[in-house]
C-alpha positions as a Markdown table, in Angstrom:
| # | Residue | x | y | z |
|---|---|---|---|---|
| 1 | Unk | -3.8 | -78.3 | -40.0 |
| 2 | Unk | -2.3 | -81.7 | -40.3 |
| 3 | Unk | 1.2 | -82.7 | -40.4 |
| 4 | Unk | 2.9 | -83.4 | -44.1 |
| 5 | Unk | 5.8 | -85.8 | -43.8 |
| 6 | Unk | 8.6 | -84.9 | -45.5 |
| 7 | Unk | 9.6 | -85.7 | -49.3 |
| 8 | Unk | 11.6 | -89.1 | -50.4 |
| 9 | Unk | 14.7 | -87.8 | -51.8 |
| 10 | Unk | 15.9 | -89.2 | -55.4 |
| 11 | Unk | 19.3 | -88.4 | -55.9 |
| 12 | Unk | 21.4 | -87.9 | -59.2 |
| 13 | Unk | 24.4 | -85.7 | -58.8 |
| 14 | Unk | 27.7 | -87.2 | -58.5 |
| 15 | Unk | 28.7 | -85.1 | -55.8 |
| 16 | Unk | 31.9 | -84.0 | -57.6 |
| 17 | Unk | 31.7 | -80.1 | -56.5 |
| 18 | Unk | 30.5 | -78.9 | -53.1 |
| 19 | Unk | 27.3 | -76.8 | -54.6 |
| 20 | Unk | 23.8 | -78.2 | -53.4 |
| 21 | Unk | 20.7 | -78.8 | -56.1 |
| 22 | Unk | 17.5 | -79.4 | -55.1 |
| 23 | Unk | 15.0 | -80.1 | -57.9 |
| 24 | Unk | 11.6 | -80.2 | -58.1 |
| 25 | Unk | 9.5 | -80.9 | -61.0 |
| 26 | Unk | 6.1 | -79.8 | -62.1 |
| 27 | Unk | 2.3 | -80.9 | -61.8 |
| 28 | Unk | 2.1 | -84.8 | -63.0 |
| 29 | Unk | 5.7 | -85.1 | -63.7 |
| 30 | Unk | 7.6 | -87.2 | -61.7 |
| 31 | Unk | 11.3 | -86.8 | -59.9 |
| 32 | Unk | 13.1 | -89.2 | -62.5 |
| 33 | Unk | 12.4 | -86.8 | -65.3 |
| 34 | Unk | 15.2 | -84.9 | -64.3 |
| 35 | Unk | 17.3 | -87.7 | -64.9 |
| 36 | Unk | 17.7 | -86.9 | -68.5 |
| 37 | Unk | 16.8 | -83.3 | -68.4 |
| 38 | Unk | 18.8 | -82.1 | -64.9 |
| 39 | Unk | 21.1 | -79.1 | -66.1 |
| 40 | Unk | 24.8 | -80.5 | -66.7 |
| 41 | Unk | 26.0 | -78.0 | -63.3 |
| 42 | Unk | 24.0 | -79.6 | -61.5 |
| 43 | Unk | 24.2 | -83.2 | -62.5 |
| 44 | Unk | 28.1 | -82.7 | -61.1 |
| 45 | Unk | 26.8 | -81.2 | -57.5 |
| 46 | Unk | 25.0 | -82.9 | -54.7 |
| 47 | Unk | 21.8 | -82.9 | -56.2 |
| 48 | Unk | 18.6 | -84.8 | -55.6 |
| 49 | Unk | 15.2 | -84.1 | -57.0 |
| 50 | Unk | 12.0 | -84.3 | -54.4 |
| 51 | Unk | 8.4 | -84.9 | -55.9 |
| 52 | Unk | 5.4 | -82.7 | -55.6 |
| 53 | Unk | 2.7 | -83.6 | -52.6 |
| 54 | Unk | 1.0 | -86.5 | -53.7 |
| 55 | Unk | 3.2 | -87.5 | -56.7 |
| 56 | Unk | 4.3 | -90.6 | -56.2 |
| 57 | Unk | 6.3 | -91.7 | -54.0 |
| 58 | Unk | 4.9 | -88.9 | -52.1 |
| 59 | Unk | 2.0 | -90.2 | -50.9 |
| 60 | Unk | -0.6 | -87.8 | -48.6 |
| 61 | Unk | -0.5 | -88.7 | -45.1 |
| 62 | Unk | -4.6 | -88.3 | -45.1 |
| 63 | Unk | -5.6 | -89.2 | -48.8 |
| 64 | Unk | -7.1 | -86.6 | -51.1 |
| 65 | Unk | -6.7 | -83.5 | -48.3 |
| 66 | Unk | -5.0 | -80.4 | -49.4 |
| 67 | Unk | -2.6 | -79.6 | -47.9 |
| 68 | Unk | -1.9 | -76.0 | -46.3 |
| 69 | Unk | 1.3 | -73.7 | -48.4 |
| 70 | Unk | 3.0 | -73.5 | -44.8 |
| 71 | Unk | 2.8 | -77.4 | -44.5 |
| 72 | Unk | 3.7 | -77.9 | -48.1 |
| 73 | Unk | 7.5 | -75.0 | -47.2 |
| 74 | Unk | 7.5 | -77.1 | -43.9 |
| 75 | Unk | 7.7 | -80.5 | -45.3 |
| 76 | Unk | 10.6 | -79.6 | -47.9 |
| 77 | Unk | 12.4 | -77.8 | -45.1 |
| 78 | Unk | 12.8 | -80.8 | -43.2 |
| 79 | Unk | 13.8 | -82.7 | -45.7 |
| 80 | Unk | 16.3 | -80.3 | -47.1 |
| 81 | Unk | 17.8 | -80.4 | -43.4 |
| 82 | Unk | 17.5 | -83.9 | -42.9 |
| 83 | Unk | 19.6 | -84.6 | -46.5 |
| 84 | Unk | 22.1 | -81.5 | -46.5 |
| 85 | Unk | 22.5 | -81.0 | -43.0 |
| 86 | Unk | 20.9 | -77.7 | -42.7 |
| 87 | Unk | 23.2 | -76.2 | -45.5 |
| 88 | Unk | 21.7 | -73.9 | -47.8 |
| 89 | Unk | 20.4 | -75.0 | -51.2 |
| 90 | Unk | 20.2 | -73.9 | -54.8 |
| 91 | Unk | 16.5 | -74.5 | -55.9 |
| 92 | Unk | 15.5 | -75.5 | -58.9 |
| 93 | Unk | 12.1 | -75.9 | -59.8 |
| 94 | Unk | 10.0 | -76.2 | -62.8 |
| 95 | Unk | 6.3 | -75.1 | -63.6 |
| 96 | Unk | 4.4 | -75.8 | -60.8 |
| 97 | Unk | 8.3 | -76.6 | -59.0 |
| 98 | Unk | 8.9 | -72.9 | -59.4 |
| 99 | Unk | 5.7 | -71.9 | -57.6 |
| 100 | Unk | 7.0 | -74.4 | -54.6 |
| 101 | Unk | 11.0 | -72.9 | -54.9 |
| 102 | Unk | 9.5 | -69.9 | -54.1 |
| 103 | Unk | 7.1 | -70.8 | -51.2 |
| 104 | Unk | 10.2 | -72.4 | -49.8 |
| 105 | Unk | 12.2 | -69.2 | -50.6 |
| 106 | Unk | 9.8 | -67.1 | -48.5 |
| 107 | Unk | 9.6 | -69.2 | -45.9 |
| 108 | Unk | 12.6 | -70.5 | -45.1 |
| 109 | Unk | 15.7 | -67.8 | -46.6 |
| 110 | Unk | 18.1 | -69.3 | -44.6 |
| 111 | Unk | 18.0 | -73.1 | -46.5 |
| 112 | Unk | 17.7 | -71.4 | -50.2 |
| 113 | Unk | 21.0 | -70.4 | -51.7 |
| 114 | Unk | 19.5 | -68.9 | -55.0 |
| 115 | Unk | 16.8 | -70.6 | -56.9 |
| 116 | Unk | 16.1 | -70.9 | -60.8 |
| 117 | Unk | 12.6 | -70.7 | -62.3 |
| 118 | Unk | 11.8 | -72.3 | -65.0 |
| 119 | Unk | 8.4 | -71.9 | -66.9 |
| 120 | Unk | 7.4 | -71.1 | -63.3 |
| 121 | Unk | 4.4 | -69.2 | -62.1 |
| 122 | Unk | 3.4 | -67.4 | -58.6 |
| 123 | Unk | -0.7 | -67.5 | -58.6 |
| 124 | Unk | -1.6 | -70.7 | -58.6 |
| 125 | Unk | -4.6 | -69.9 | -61.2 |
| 126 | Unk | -2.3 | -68.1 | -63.2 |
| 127 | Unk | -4.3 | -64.8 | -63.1 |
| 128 | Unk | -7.6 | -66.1 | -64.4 |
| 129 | Unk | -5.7 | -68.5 | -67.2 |
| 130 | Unk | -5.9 | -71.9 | -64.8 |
| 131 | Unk | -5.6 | -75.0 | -66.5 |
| 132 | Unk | -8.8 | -77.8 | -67.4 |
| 133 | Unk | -7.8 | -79.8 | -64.3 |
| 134 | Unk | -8.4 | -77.5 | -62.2 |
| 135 | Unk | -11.7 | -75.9 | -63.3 |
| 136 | Unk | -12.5 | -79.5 | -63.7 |
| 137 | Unk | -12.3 | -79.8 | -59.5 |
| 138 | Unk | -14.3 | -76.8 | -58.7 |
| 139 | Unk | -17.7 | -78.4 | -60.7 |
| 140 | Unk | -19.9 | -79.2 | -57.9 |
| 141 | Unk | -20.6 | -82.5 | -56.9 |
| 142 | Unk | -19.1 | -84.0 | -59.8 |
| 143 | Unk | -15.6 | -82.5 | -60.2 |
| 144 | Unk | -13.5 | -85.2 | -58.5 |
| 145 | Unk | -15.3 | -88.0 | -60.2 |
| 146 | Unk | -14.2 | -85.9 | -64.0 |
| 147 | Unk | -10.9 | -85.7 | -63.2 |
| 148 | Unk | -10.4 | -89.4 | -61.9 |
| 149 | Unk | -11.6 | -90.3 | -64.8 |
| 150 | Unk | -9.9 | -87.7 | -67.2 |
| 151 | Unk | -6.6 | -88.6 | -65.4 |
| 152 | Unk | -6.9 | -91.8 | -65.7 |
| 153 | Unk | -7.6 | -92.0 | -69.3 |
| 154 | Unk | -4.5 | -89.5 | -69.8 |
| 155 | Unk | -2.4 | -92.0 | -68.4 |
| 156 | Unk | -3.8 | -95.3 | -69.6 |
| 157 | Unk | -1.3 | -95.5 | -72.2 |
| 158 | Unk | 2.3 | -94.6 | -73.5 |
| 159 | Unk | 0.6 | -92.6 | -76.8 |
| 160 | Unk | -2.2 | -91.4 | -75.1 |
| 161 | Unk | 0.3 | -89.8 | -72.2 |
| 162 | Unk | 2.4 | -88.3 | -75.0 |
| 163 | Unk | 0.0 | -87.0 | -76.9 |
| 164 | Unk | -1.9 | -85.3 | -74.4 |
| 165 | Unk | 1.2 | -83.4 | -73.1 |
| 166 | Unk | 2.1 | -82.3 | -76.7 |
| 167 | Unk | 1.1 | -79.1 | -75.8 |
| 168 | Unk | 3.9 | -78.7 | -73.4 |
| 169 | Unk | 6.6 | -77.8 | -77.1 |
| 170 | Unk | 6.5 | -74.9 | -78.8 |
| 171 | Unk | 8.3 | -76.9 | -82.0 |
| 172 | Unk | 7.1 | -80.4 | -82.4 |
| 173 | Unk | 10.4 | -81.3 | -84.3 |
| 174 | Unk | 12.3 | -80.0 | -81.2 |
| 175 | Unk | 13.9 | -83.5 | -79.4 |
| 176 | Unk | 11.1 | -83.9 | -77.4 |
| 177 | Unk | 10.0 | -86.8 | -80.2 |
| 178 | Unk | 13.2 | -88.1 | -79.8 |
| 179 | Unk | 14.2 | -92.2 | -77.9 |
| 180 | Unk | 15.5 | -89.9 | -74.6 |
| 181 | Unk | 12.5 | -87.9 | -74.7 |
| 182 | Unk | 10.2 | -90.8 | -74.9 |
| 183 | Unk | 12.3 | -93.2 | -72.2 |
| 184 | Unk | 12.0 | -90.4 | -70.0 |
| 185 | Unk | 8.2 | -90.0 | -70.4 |
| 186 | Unk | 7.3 | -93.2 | -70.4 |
| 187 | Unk | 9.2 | -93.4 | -67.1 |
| 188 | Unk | 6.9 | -90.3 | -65.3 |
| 189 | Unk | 3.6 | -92.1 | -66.7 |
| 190 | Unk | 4.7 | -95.2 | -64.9 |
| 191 | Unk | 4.9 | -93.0 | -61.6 |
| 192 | Unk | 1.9 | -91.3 | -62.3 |
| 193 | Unk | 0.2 | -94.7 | -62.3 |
| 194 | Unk | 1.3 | -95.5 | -59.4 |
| 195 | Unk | -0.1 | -92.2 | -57.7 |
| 196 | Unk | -3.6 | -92.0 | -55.9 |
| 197 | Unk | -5.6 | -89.5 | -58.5 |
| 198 | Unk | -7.4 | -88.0 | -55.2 |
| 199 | Unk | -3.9 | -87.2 | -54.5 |
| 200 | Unk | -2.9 | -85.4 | -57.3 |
| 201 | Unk | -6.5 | -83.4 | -57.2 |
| 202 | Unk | -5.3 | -82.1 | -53.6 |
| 203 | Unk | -2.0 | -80.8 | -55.0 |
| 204 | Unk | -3.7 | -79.0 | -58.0 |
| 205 | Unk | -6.2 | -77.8 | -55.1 |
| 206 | Unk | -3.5 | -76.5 | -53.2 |
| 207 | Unk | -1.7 | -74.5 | -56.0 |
| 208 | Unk | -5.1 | -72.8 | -57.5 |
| 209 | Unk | -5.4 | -71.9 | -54.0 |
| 210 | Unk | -2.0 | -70.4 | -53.4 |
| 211 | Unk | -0.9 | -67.3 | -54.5 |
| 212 | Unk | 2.7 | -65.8 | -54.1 |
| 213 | Unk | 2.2 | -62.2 | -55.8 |
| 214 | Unk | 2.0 | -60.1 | -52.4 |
| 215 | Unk | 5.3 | -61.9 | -51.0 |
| 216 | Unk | 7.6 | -61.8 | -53.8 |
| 217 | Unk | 9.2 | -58.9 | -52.7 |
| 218 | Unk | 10.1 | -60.7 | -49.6 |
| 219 | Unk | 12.4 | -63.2 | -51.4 |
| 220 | Unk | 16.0 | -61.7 | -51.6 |
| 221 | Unk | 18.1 | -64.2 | -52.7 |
| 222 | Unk | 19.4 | -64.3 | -56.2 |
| 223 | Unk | 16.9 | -65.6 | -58.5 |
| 224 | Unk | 16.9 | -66.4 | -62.1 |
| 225 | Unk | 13.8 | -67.0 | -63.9 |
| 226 | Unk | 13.8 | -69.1 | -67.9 |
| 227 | Unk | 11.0 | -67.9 | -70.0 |
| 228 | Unk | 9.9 | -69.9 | -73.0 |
| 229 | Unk | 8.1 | -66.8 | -74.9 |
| 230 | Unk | 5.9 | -69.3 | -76.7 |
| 231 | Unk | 4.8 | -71.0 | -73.8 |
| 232 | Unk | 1.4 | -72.4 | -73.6 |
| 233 | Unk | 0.8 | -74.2 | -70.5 |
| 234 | Unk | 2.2 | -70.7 | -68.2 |
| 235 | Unk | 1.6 | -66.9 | -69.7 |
| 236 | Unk | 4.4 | -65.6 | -70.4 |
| 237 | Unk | 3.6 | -62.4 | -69.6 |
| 238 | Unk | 2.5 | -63.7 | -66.2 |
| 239 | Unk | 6.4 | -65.3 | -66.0 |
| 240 | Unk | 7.4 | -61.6 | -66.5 |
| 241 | Unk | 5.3 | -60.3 | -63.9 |
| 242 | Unk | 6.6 | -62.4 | -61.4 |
| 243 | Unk | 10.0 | -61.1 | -62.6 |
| 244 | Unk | 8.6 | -57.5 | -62.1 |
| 245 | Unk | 7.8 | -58.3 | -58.6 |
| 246 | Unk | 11.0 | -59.5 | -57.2 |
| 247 | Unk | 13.9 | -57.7 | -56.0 |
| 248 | Unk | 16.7 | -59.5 | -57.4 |
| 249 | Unk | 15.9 | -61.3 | -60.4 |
| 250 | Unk | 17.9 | -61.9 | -64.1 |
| 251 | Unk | 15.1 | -63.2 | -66.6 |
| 252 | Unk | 16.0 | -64.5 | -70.1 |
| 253 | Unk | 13.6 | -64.9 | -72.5 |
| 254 | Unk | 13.6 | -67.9 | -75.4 |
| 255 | Unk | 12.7 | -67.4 | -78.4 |
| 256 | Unk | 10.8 | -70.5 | -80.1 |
| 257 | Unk | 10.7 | -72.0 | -76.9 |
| 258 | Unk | 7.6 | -73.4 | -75.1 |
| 259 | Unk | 6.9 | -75.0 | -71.6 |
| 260 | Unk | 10.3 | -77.3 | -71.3 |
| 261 | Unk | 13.0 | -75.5 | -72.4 |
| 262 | Unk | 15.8 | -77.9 | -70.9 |
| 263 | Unk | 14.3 | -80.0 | -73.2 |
| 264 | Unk | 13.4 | -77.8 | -76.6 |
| 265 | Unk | 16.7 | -76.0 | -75.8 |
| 266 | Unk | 18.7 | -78.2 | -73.5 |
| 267 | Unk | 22.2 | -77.1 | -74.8 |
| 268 | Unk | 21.0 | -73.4 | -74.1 |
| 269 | Unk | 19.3 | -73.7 | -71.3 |
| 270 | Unk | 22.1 | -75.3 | -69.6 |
| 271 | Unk | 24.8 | -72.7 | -70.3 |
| 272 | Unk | 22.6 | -70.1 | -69.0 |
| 273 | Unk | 22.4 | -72.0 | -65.8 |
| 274 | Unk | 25.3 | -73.0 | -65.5 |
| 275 | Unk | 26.5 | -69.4 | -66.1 |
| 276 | Unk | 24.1 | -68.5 | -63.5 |
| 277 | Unk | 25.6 | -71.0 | -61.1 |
| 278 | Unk | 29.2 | -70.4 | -61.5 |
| 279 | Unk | 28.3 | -66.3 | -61.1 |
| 280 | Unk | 26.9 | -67.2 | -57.3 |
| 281 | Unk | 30.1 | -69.4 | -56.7 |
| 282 | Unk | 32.6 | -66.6 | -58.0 |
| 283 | Unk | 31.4 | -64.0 | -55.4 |
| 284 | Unk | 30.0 | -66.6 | -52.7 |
| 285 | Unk | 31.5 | -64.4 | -49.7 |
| 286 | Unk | 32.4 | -66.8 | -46.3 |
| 287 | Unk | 31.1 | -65.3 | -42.6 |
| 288 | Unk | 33.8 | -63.2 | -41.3 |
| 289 | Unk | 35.4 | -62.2 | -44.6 |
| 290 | Unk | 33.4 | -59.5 | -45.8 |
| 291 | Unk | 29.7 | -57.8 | -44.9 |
| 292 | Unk | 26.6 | -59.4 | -46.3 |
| 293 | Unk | 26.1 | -55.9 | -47.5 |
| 294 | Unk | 29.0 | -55.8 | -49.9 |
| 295 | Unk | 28.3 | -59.3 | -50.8 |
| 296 | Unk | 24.8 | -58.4 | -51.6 |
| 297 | Unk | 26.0 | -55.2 | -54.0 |
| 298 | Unk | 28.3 | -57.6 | -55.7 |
| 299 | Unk | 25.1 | -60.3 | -56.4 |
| 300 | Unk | 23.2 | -57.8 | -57.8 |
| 301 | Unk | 26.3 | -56.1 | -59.7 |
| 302 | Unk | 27.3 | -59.7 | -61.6 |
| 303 | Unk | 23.4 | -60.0 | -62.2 |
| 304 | Unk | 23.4 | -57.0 | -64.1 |
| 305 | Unk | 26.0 | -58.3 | -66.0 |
| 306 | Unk | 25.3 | -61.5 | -66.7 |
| 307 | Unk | 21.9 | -60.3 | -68.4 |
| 308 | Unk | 23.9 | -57.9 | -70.4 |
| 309 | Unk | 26.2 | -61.0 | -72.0 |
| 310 | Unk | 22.5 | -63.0 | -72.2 |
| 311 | Unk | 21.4 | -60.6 | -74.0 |
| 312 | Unk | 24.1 | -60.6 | -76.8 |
| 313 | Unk | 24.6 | -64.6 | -76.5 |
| 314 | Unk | 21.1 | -66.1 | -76.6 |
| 315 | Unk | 19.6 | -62.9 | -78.3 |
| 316 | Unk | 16.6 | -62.6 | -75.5 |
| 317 | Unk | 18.1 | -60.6 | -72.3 |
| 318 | Unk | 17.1 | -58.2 | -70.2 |
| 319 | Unk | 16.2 | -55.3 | -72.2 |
| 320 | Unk | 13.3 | -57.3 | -73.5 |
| 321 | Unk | 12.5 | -58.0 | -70.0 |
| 322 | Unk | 12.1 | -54.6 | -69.3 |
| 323 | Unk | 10.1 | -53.6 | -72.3 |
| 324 | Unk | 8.2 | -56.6 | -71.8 |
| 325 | Unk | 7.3 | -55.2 | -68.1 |
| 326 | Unk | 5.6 | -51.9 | -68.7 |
| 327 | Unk | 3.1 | -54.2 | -70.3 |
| 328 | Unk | 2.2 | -56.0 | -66.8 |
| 329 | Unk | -0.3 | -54.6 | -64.6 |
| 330 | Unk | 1.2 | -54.0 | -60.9 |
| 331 | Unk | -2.1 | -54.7 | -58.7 |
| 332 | Unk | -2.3 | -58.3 | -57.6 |
């Protein structure tokens, strides 16, 4: 097992309120993407954004080697005590981010605060839907030379980066067509390029290697999980089975939403964060004042009833959810 150094930390709260963010964004992305999309809560809080293994400026101590899912928890653990001192975090992580928010979660309860999913998955070959990429690896002999060379054409250009992560919207008129949208992606393709591709092979290796479905009963800290029900890139219905799985959990489903919903629905998706976020601060209870017990019972209590104003605000809610549910098988 070798030793991953810790994430680079990119930073881009202003630090006006005393709430932690930690952001991490999903496969080929890069951290500056959250730049423009970060959620307005947590723009304002001492947030920073880390990249995923091998996204650059993340570089793999030994190039191209996967790295372990206990490696990958202990690597963002040290960095999340070297940059907040050891004081717990709010997580949030997007697509392949989620997956990662959640290793962490199980690993390492005592740095995570809550964590919000978004678009997020558990199984890192999403059941037997896994992405071209990653079939691409597993062809003998041949697979890393195909993907070199497919992600190298993907990135060659401005359009051709674009129009290969079209899929990503559910509406192609949403903003993500807009100068913000484009600024922001041009950005991540510049990071990309600056990535080793055997690099990025070994993170997609270690995520269609990984799965989280057995252990998500283990996480107990407040979670809240963003659906796009259109989404593409992630089943939705496997989004709702990691939602089945997990003890504490508020889910919202949007409707006409794909992969990115901070960025097909960014006004929406932001006041449902930031109503998520401002929920844990209400009933954050400090050592010594009450037990964790009755702190606990009040988590789950203001969950319940958040999802029921979710429900008649963004018309998706947690209702759905659980019709949605009986539809997911339970055996891993």
């Amino acid at each position: 097992m070798m030793t991953l150094t810790p994430p680079p930390a990119h930073w881009i709260g202003s630090g006006e309120i005393q709430q932690n963010f930690v952001l991490i964004h999903g496969m080929v992305m890069a951290p500056s993407f959250w730049e423009a999309y970060a959620p307005a809560a947590v723009r304002h809080g001492q947030s920073l954004a880390y990249p995923l293994p091998g996204h650059h400026p993340w570089h793999l101590d030994k190039p191209g080697q996967s790295p372990q899912a206990q490696e990958v928890a202990s690597a963002y653990a040290s960095a999340i005590r070297r940059d907040f001192g050891g004081e717990p975090v709010n997580l949030v992580g997007h697509s392949t981010g989620g997956f990662v928010a959640l290793l962490i979660a199980r690993d390492y309860p005592e740095l995570v605060k809550s964590v919000i999913l978004i678009g997020a998955f558990a199984c890192g070959r999403f059941e037997g839907q896994e992405r071209l990429a990653a079939r691409l690896l597993r062809v003998p002999h041949v697979g890393p030379y195909l993907f070199r060379q497919f992600f190298n054409r993907w990135i060659a250009t401005p359009e051709q980066f674009r129009w290969g992560s079209i899929e990503c919207v559910y509406d192609k008129n949403c903003p993500w067509q807009n100068e913000k949208a484009t600024e922001a992606m041009e950005e991540v393709r510049q990071q990309l390029a600056r990535a080793r591709p055997e690099d990025i092979a070994a993170c997609i290796r270690f995520m269609s290697d990984t799965s989280l479905l057995h252990d998500l009963a283990k996480i107990t800290v407040p979670v809240l999980n963003i659906v796009g029900n259109n989404d593409a890139i992630v089943p939705p219905a496997h989004q709702l089975r990691v939602s089945r799985l997990m003890k504490r959990v508020q889910t919202v489903i949007l409707n006409n939403c794909g992969h990115l919903p901070m960025v097909e629905h960014q006004e929406r998706t932001e006041r449902i964060i930031g109503s998520f976020i401002d929920t844990m601060e209400a009933i954050h209870v400090q050592p010594g004042v009450r037990g964790t017990s009755f702190a606990r019972s009040a988590v789950d209590d203001t969950l319940r009833l958040l999802a029921a104003a979710t429900q008649r605000r963004e018309q998706t809610g947690f209702s759905r959810v659980q019709s949605h549910r009986t539809q997911c098988s339970t055996s891993a």
